[in-house]
NUGUNU-330474 format. One record per residue (C-alpha): residue number from 1; y negated, z negated, x; residue in three letters. Coordinates in steps of 0.02 Angstrom, whole numbers. Last residue first. Layout:
REM residues N
{i: NUM | y: Y | z: Z | x: X | aa: ALA}
...
***
This chain:
REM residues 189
{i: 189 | y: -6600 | z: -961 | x: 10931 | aa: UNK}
{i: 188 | y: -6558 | z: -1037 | x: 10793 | aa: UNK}
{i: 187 | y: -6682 | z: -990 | x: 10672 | aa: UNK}
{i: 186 | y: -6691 | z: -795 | x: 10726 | aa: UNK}
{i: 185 | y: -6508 | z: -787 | x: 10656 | aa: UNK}
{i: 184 | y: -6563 | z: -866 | x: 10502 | aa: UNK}
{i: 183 | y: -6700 | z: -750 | x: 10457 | aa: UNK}
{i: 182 | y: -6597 | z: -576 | x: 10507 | aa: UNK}
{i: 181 | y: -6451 | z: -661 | x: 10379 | aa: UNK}
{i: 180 | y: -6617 | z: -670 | x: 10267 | aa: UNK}
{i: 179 | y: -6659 | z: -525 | x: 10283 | aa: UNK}
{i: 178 | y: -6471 | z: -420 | x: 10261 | aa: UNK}
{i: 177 | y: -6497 | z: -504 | x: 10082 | aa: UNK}
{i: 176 | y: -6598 | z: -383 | x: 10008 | aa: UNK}
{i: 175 | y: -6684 | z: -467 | x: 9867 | aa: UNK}
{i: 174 | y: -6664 | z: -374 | x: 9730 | aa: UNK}
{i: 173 | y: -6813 | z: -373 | x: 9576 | aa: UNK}
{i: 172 | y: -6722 | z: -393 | x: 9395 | aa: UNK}
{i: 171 | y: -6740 | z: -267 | x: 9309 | aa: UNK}
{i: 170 | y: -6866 | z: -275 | x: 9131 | aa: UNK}
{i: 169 | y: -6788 | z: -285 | x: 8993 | aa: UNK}
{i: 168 | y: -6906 | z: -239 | x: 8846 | aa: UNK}
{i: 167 | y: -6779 | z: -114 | x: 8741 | aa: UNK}
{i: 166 | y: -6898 | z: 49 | x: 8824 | aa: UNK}
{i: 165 | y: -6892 | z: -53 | x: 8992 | aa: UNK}
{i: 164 | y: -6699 | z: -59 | x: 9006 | aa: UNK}
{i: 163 | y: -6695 | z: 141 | x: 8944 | aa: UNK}
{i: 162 | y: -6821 | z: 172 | x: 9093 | aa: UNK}
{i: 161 | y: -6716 | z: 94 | x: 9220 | aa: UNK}
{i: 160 | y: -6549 | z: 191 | x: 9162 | aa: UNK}
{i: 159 | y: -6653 | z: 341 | x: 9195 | aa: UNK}
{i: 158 | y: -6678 | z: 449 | x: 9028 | aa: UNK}
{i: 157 | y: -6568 | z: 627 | x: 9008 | aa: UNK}
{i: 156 | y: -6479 | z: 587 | x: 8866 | aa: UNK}
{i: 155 | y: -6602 | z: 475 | x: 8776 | aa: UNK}
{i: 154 | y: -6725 | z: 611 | x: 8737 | aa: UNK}
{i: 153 | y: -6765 | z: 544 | x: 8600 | aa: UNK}
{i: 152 | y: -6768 | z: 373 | x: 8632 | aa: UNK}
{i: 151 | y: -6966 | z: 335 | x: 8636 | aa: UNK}
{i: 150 | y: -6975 | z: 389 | x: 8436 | aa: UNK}
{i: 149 | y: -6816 | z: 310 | x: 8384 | aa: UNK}
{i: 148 | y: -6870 | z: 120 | x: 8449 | aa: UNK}
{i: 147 | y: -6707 | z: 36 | x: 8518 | aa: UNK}
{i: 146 | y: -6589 | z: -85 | x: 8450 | aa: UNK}
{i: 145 | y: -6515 | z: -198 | x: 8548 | aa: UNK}
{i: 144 | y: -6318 | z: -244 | x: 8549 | aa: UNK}
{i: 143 | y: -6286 | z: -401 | x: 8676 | aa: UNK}
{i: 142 | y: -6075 | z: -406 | x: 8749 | aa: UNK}
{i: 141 | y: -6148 | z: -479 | x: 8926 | aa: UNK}
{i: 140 | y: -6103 | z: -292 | x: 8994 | aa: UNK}
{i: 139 | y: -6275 | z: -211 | x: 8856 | aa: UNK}
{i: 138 | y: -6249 | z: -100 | x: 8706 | aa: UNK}
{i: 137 | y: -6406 | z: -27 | x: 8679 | aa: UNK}
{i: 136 | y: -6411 | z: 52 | x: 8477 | aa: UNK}
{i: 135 | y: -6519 | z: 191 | x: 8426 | aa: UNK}
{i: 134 | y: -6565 | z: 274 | x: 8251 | aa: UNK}
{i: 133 | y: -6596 | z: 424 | x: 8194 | aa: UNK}
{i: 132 | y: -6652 | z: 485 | x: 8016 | aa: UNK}
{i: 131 | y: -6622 | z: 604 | x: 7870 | aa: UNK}
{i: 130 | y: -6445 | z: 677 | x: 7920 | aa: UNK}
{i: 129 | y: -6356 | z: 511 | x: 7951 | aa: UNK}
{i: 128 | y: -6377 | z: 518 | x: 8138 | aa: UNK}
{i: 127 | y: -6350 | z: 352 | x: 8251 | aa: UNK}
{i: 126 | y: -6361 | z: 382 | x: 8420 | aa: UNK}
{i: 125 | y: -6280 | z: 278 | x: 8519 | aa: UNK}
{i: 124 | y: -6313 | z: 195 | x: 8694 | aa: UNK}
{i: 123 | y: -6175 | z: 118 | x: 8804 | aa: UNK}
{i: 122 | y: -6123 | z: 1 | x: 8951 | aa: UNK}
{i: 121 | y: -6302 | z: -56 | x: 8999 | aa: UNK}
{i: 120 | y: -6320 | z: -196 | x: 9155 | aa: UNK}
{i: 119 | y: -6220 | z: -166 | x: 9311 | aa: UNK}
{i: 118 | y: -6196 | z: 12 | x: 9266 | aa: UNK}
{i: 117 | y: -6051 | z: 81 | x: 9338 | aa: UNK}
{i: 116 | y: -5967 | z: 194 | x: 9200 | aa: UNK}
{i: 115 | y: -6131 | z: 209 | x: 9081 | aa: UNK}
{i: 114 | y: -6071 | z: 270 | x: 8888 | aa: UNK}
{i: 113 | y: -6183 | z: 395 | x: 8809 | aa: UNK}
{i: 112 | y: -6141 | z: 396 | x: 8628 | aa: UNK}
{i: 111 | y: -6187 | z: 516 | x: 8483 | aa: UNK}
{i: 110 | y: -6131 | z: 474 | x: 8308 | aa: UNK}
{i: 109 | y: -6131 | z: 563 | x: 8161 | aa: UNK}
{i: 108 | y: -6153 | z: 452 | x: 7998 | aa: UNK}
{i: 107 | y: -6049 | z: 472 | x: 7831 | aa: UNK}
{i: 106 | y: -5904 | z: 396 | x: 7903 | aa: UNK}
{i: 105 | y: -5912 | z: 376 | x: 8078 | aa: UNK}
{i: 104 | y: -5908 | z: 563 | x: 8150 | aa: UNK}
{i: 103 | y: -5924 | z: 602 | x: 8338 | aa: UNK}
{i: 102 | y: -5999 | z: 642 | x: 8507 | aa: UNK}
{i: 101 | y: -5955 | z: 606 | x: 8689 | aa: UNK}
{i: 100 | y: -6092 | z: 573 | x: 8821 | aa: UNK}
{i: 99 | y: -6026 | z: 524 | x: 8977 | aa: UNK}
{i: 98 | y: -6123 | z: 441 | x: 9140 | aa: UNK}
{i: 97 | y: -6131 | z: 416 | x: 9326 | aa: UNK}
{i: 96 | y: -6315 | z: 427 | x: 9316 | aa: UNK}
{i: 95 | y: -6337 | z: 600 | x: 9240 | aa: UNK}
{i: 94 | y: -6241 | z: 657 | x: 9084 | aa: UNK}
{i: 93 | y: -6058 | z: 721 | x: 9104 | aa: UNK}
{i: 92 | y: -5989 | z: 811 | x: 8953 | aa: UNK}
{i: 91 | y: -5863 | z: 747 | x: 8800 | aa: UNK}
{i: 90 | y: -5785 | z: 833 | x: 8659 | aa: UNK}
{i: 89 | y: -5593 | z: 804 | x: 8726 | aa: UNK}
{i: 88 | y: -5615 | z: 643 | x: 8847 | aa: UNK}
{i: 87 | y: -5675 | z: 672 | x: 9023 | aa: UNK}
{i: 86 | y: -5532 | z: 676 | x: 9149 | aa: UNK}
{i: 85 | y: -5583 | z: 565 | x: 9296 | aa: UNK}
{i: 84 | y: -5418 | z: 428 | x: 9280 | aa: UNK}
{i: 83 | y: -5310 | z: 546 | x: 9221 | aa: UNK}
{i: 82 | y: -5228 | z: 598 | x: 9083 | aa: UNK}
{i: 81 | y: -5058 | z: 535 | x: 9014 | aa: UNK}
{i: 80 | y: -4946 | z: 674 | x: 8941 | aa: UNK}
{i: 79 | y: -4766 | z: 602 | x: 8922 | aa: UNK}
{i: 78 | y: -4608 | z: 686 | x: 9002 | aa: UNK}
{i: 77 | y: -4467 | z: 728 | x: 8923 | aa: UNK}
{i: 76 | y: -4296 | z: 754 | x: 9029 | aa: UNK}
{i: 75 | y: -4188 | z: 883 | x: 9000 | aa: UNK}
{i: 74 | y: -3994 | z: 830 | x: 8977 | aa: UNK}
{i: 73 | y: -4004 | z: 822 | x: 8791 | aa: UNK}
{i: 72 | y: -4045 | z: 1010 | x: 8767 | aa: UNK}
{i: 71 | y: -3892 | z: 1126 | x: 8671 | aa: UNK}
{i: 70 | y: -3892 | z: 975 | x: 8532 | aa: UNK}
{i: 69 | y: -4081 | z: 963 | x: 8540 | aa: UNK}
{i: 68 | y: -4138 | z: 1050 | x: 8415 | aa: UNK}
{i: 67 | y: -4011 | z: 1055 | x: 8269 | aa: UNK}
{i: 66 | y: -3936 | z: 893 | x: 8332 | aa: UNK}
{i: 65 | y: -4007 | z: 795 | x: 8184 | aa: UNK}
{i: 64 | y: -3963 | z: 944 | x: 8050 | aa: UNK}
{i: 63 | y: -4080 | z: 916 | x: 7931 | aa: UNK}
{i: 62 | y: -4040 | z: 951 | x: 7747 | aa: UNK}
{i: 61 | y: -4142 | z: 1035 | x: 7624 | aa: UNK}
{i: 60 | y: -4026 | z: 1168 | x: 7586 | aa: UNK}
{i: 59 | y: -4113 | z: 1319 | x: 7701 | aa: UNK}
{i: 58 | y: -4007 | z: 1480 | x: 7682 | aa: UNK}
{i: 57 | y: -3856 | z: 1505 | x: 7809 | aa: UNK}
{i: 56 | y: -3849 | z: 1666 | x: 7925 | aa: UNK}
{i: 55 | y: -3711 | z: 1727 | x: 8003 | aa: UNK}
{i: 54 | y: -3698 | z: 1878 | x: 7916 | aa: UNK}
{i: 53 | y: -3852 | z: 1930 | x: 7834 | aa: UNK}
{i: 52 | y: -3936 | z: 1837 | x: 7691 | aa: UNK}
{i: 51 | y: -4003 | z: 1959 | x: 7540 | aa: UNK}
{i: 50 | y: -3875 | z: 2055 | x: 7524 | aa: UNK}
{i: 49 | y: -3760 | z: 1924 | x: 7390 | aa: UNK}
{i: 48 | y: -3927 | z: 1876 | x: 7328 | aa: UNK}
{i: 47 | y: -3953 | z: 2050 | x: 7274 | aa: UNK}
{i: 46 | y: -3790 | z: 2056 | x: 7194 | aa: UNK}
{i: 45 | y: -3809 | z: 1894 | x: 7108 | aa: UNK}
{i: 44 | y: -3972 | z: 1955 | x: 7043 | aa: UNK}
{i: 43 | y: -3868 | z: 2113 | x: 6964 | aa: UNK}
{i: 42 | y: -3750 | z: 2016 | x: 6883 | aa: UNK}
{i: 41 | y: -3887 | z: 1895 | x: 6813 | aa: UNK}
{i: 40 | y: -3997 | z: 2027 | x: 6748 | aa: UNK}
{i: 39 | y: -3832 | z: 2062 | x: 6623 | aa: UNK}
{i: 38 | y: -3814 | z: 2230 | x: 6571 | aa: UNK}
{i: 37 | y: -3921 | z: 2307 | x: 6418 | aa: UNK}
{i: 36 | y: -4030 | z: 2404 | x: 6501 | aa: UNK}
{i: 35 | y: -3889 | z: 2483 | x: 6620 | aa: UNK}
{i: 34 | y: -3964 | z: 2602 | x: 6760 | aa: UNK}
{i: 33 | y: -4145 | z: 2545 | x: 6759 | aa: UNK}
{i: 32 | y: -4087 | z: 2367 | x: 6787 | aa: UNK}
{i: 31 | y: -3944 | z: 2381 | x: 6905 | aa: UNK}
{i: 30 | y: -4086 | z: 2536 | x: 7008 | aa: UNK}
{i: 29 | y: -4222 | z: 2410 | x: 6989 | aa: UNK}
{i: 28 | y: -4104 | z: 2267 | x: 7076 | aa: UNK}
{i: 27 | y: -4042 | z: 2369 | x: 7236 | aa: UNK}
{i: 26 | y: -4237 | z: 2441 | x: 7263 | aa: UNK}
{i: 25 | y: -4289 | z: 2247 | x: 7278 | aa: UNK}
{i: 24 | y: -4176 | z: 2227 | x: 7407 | aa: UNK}
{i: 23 | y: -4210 | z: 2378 | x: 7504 | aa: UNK}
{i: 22 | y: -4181 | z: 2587 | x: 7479 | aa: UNK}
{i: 21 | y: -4291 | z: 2728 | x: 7471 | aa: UNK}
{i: 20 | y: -4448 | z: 2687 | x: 7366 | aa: UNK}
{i: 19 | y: -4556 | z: 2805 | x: 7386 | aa: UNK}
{i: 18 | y: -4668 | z: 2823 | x: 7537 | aa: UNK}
{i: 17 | y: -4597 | z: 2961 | x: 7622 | aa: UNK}
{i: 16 | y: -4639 | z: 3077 | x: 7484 | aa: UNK}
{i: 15 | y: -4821 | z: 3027 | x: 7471 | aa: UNK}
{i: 14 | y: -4802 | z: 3053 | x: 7663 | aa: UNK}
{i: 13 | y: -4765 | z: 3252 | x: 7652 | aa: UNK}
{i: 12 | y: -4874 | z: 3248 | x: 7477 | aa: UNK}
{i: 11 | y: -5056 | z: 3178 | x: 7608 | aa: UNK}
{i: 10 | y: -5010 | z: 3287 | x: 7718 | aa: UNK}
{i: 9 | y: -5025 | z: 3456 | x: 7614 | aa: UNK}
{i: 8 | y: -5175 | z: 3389 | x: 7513 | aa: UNK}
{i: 7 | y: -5262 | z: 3360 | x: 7702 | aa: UNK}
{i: 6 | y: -5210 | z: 3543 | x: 7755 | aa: UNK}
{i: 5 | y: -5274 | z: 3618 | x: 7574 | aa: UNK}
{i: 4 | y: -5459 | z: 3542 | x: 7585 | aa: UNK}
{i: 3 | y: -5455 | z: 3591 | x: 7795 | aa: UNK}
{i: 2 | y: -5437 | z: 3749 | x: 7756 | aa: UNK}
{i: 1 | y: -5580 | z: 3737 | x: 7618 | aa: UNK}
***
């Protein structure tokens, strides 16, 4: 019950504190309340009057052109160019020496997992359009190969070997050339 009365008593002291004191909007009830029949647009015209402190201009539409810089055109601006190694916004490292950055092309979303010094693949997609998958090889020589879904699904992590074999290229074997310098040299002698 003390607690009953102490809340009641707190809750008048800041329902008194909480009418309306003074303000713009206070300005135009008391023109309106006071005179009935006077003209709103006196008493608008005095609010408007208040409303913008000293100093202070209202927004016309016009752009002042040296609004911004007027006080600044001595610093020098700088453009943002990243760097060489910075990974695009999006994107993550993948193993090999490779990137996998992700996106929207029109209704389809669109995976791709671009090889920086691959002598042979430059990119694989994935093509997503919310039912099925799809995957594109984009080979150096400028050849686009498309790639059986079920063996590419865990194209992010495959060997650069093993995506050649999935589209049926087979590498090429290397001969190691420090042999045959070896060969040569045993020739003449």
């Amino acid at each position: 019950m003390k607690y009953f009365v102490f809340i009641i008593s707190i809750l008048v002291v800041f329902s008194g504190c909480a009418s309306d004191g003074g303000g713009t909007n206070a300005v135009a009830n008391r023109a309106n309340s006071a005179a009935p029949n006077a003209n709103t647009a006196n008493a608008n015209a005095a609010v408007a009057a208040n409303a913008n402190p000293t100093g202070m201009q209202p927004y016309n539409g016009n752009i002042n052109p040296n609004a911004f810089n007027g006080a600044n055109t001595n610093l020098k601006v700088t453009k943002y160019e990243p760097k060489k190694d910075e990974l695009p916004y999006g994107s993550r490292t993948a193993p090999d020496d490779s990137i996998i950055s992700s996106g929207s092309r029109g209704k389809d979303f669109v995976e791709t997992r671009t090889f920086r010094n691959h002598p042979v693949l430059a990119k694989v997609e994935k093509i997503m359009d919310g039912k099925t998958e799809k995957y594109k090889v984009y080979l150096k020589n400028g050849k686009v190969i498309d790639a059986p879904a079920d063996k590419m699904s865990n194209y992010a992590a495959l060997a650069p070997v093993n995506i050649l074999d999935i589209i049926g290229l087979s590498p090429k074997p290397q001969t190691n050339p420090t042999t045959k310098t070896e060969e040569k040299k045993d020739q003449k002698q």
